[in-house]
C-alpha positions in Angstrom: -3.0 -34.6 3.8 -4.8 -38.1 4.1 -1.9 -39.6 4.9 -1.6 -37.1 8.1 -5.1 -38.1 8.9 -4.5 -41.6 8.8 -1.3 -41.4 11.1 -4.0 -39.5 13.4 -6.6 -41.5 13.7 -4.2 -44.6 14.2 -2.5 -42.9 17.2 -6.3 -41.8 18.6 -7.3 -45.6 18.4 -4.0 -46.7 20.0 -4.4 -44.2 22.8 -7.9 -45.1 23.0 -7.9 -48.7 23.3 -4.7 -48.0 25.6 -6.4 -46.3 28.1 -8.8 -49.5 28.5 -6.4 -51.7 30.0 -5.6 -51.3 33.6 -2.9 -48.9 35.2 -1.4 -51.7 36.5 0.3 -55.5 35.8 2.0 -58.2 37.8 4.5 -60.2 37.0 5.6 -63.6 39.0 8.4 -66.4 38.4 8.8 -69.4 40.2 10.6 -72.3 40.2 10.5 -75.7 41.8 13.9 -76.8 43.1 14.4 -80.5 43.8 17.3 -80.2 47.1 17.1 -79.7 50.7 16.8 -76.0 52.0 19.9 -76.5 53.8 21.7 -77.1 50.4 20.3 -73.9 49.0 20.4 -71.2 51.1 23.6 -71.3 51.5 23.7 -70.2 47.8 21.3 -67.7 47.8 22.4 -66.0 51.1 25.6 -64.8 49.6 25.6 -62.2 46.7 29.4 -63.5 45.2 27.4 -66.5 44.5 24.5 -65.3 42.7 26.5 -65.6 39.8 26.5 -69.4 40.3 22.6 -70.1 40.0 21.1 -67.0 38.4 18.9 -67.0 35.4 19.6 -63.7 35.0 20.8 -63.0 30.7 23.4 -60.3 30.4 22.5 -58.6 27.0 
């Protein structure tokens, strides 16, 4: 039984101090890229070439 009632009042303080943090979060990357725009977009305009510069991790 106290074990119940620990489990309890750990998920009421989780939920508790949960619903002090805000509804929402932001998240932002950027990167500084040392070339020309007129080297780049070129890259970035065309989705078969994604592949070429992404960061993206396939897991």
């Amino acid at each position: 039984m106290l074990i119940v009632f620990a489990i309890a009042v750990l998920v009421l303080g989780v939920l508790v101090y949960a619903s002090t943090k805000p509804d929402r979060f932001h998240v932002e990357r950027s990167v500084r890229i040392s070339a020309p725009p007129d080297a780049i977009f070129p890259l970035i305009n065309d989705l078969h070439r994604w592949d070429a510069w992404t960061t993206r991790v396939d897991a």
